[in-house]
N, CA and C atoms as a LAMMPS dump frame, in Angstrom:
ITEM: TIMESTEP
0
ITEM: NUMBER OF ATOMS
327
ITEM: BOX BOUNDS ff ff ff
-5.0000000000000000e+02 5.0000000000000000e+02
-5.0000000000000000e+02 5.0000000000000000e+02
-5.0000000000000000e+02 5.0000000000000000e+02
ITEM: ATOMS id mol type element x y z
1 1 1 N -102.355 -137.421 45.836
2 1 2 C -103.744 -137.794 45.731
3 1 3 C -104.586 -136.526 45.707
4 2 1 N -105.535 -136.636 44.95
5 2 2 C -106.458 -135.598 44.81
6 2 3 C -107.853 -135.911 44.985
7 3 1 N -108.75 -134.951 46.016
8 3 2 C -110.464 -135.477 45.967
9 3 3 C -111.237 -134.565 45.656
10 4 1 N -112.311 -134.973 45.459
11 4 2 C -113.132 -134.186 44.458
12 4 3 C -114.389 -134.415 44.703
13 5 1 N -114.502 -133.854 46.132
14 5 2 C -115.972 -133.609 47.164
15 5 3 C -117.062 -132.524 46.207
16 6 1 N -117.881 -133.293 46.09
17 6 2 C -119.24 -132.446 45.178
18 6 3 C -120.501 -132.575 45.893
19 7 1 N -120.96 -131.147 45.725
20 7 2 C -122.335 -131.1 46.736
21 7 3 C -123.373 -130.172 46.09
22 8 1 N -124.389 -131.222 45.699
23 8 2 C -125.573 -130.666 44.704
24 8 3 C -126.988 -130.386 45.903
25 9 1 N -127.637 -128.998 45.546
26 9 2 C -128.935 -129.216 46.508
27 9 3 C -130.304 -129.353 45.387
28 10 1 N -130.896 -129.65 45.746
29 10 2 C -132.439 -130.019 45.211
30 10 3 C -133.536 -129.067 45.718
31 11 1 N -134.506 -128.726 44.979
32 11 2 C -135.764 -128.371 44.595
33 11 3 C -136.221 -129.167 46.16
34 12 1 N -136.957 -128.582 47.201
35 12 2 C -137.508 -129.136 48.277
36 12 3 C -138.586 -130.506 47.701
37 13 1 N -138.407 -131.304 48.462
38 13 2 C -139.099 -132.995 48.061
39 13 3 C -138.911 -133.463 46.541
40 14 1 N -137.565 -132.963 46.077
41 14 2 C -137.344 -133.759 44.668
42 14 3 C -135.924 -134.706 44.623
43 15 1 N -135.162 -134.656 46.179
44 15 2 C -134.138 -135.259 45.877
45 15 3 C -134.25 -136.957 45.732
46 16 1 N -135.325 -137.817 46.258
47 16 2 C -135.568 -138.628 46.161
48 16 3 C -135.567 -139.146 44.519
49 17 1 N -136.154 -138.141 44.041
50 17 2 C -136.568 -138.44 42.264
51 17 3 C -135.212 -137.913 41.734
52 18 1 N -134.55 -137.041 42.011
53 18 2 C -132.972 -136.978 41.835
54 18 3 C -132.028 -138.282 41.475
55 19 1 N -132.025 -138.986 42.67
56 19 2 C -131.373 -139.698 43.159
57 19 3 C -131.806 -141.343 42.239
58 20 1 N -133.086 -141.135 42.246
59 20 2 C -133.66 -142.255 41.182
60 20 3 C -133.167 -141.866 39.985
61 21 1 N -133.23 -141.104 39.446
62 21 2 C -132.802 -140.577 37.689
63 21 3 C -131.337 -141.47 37.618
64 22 1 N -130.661 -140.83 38.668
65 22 2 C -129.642 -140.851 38.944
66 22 3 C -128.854 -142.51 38.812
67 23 1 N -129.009 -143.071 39.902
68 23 2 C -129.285 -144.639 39.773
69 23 3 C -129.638 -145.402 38.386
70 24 1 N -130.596 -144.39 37.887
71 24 2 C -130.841 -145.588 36.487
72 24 3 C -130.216 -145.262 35.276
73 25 1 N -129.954 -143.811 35.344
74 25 2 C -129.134 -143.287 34.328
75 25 3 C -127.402 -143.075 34.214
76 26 1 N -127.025 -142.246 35.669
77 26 2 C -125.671 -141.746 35.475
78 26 3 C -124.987 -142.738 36.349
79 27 1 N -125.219 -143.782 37.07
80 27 2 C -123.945 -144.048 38.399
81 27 3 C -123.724 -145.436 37.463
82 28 1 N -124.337 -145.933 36.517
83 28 2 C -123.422 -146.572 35.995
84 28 3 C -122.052 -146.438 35.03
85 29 1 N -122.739 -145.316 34.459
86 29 2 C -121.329 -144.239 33.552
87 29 3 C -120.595 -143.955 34.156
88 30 1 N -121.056 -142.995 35.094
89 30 2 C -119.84 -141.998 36.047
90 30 3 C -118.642 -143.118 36.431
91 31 1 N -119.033 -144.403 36.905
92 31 2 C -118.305 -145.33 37.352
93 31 3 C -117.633 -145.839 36.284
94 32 1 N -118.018 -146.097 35.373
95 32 2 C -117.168 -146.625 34.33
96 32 3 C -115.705 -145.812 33.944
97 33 1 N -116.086 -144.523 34.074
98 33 2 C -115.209 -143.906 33.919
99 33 3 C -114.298 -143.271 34.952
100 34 1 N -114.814 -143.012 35.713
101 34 2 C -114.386 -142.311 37.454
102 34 3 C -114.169 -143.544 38.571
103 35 1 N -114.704 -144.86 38.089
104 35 2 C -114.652 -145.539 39.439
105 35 3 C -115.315 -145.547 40.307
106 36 1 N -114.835 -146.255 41.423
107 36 2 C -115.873 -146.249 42.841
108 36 3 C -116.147 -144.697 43.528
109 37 1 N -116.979 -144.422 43.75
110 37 2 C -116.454 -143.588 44.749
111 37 3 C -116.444 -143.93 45.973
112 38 1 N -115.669 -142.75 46.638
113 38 2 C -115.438 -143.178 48.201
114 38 3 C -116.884 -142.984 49.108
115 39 1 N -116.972 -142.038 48.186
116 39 2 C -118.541 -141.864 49.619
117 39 3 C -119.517 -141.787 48.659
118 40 1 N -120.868 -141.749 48.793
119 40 2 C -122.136 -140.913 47.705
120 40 3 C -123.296 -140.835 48.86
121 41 1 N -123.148 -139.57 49.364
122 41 2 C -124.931 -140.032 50.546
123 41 3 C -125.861 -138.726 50.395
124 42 1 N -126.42 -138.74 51.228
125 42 2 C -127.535 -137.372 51.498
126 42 3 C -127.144 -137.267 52.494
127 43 1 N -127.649 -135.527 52.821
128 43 2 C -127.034 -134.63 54.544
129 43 3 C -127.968 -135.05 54.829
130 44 1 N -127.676 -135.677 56.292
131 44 2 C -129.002 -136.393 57.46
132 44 3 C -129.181 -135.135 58.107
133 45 1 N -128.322 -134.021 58.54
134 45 2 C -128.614 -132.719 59.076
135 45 3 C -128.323 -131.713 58.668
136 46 1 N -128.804 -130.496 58.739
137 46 2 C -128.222 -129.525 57.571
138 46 3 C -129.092 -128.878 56.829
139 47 1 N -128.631 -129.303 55.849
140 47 2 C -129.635 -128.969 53.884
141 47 3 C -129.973 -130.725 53.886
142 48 1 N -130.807 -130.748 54.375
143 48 2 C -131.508 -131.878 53.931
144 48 3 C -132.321 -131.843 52.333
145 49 1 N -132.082 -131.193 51.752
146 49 2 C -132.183 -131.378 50.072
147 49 3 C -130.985 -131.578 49.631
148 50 1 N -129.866 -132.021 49.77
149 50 2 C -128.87 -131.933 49.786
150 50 3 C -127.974 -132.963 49.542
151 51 1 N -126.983 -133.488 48.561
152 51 2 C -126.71 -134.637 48.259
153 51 3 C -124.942 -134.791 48.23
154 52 1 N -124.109 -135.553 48.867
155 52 2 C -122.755 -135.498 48.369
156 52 3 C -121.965 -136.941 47.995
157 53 1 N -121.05 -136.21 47.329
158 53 2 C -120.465 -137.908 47.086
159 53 3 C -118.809 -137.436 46.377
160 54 1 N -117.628 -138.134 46.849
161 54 2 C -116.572 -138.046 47.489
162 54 3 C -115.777 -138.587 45.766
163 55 1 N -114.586 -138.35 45.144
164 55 2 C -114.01 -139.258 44.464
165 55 3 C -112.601 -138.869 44.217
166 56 1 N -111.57 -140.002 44.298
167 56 2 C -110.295 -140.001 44.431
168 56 3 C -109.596 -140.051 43.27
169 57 1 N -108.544 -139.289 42.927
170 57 2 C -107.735 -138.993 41.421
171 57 3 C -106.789 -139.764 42.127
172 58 1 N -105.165 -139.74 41.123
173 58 2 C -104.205 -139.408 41.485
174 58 3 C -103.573 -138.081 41.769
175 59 1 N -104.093 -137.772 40.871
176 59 2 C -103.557 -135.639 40.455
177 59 3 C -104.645 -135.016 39.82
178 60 1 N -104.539 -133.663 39.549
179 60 2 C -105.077 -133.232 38.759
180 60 3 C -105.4 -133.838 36.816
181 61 1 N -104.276 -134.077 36.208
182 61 2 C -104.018 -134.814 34.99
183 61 3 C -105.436 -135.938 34.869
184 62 1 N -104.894 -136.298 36.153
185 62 2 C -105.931 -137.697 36.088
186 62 3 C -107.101 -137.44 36.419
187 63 1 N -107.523 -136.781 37.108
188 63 2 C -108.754 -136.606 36.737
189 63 3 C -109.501 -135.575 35.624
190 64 1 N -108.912 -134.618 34.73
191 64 2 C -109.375 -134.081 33.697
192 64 3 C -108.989 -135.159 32.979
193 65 1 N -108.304 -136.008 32.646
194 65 2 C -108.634 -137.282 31.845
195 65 3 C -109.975 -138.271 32.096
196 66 1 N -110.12 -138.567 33.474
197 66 2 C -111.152 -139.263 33.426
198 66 3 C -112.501 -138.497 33.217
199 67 1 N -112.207 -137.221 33.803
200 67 2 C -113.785 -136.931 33.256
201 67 3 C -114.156 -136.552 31.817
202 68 1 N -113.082 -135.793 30.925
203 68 2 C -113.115 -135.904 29.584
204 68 3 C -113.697 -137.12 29.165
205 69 1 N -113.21 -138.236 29.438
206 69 2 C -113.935 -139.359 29.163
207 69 3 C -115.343 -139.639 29.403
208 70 1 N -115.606 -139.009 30.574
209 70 2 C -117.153 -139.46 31.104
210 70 3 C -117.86 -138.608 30.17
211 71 1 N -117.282 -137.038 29.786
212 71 2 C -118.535 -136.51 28.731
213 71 3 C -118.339 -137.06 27.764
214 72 1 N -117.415 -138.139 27.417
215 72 2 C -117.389 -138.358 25.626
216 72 3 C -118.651 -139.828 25.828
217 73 1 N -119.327 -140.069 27.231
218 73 2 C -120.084 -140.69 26.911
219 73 3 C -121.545 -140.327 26.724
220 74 1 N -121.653 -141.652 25.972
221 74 2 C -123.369 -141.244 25.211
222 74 3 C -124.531 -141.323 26.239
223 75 1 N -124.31 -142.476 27.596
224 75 2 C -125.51 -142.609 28.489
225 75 3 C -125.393 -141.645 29.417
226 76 1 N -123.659 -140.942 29.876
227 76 2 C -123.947 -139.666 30.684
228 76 3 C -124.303 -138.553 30.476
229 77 1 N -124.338 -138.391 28.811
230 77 2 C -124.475 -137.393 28.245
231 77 3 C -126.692 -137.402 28.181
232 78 1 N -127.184 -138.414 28.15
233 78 2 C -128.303 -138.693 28.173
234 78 3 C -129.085 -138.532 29.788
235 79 1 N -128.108 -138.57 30.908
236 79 2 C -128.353 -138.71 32.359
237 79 3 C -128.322 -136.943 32.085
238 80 1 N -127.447 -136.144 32.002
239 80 2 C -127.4 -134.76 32.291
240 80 3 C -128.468 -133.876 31.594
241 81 1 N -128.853 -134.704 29.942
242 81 2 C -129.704 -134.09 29.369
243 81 3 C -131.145 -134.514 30.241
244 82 1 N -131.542 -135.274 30.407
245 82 2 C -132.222 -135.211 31.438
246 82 3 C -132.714 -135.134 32.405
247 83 1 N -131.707 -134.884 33.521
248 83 2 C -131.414 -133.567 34.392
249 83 3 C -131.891 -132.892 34.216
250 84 1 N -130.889 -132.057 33.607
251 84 2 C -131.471 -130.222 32.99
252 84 3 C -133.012 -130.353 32.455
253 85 1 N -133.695 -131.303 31.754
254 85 2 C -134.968 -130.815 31.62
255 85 3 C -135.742 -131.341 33.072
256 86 1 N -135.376 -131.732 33.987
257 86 2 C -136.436 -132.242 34.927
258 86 3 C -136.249 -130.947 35.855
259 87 1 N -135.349 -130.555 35.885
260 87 2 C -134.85 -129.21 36.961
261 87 3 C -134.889 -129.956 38.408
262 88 1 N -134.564 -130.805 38.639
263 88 2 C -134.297 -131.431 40.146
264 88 3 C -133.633 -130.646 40.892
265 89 1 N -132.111 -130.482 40.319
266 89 2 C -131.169 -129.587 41.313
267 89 3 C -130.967 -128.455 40.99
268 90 1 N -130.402 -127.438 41.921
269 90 2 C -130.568 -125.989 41.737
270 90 3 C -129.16 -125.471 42.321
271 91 1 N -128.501 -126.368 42.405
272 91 2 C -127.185 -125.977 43.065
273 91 3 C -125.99 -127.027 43.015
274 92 1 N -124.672 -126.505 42.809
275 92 2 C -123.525 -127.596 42.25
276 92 3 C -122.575 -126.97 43.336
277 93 1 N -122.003 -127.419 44.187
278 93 2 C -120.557 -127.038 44.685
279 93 3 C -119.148 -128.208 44.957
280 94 1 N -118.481 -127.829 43.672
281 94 2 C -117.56 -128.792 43.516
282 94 3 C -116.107 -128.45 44.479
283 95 1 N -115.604 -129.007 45.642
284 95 2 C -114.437 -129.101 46.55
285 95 3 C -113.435 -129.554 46.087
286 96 1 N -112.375 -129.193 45.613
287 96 2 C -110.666 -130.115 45.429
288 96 3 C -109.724 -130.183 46.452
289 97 1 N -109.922 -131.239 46.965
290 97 2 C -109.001 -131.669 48.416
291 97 3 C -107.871 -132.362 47.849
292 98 1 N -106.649 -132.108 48.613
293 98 2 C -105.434 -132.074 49.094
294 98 3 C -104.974 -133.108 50.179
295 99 1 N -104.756 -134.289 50.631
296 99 2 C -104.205 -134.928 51.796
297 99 3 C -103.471 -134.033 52.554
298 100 1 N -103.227 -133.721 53.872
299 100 2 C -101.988 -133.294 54.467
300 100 3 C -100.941 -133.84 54.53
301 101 1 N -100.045 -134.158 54.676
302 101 2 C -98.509 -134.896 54.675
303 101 3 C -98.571 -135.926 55.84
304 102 1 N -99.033 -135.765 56.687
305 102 2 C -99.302 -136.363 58.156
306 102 3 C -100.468 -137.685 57.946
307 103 1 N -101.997 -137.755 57.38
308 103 2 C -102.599 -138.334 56.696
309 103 3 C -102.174 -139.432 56.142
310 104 1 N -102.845 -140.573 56.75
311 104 2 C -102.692 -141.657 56.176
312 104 3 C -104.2 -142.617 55.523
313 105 1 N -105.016 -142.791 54.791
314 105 2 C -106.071 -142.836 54.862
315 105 3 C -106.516 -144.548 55.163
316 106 1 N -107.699 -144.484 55.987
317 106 2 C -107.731 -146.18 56.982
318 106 3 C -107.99 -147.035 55.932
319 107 1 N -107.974 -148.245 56.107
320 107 2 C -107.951 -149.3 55.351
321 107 3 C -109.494 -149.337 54.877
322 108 1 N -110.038 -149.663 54.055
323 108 2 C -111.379 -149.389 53.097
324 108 3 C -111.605 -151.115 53.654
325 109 1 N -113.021 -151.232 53.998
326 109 2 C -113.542 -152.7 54.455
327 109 3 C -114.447 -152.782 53.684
């Protein structure tokens, strides 16, 4: 299993309007192609401009397949282009996690 923890920060008082773009444009794509994710929230402490959200591969393979897919789409490709002109976020840090061997992950409710 492979995860693929991503953590974007925002322009001070724009993550709200982030997060709206976001909602109406990309989380229906991203999902189409990527699935649920496991987590998607904002830091309650911290970088409170600050946004993360969690998503599970099998391997590596599988996920440069699924996201190849997500740019071959036309509405995510329309969510990012409008992004980049609104300038909301100012920062991308993408994590690739590993399970330990020991790790068992709890039952999802």
């Amino acid at each position: 299993m492979l995860y693929d923890l991503r953590t974007y920060r925002c322009r001070p008082g724009t993550i709200g309007k982030q997060l709206d773009l976001y909602s109406e444009l990309g989380f229906d794509a991203q999902r189409r192609h990527l699935g649920d994710p496991l987590f998607y929230g904002t830091v309650e402490t911290g970088d409170v401009n600050a946004y993360v959200h969690l998503w599970q591969y099998r391997d590596a393979a599988d996920r440069q397949t699924r996201r190849a897919a997500l740019y071959n789409d036309p509405d995510w490709l329309e969510y990012r282009t409008r992004g980049a002109e609104l300038g909301y976020q100012t920062e991308q840090r993408n994590t690739l996690l590993r399970p330990t061997t020991f790790w068992n992950p709890p039952h999802q409710h």
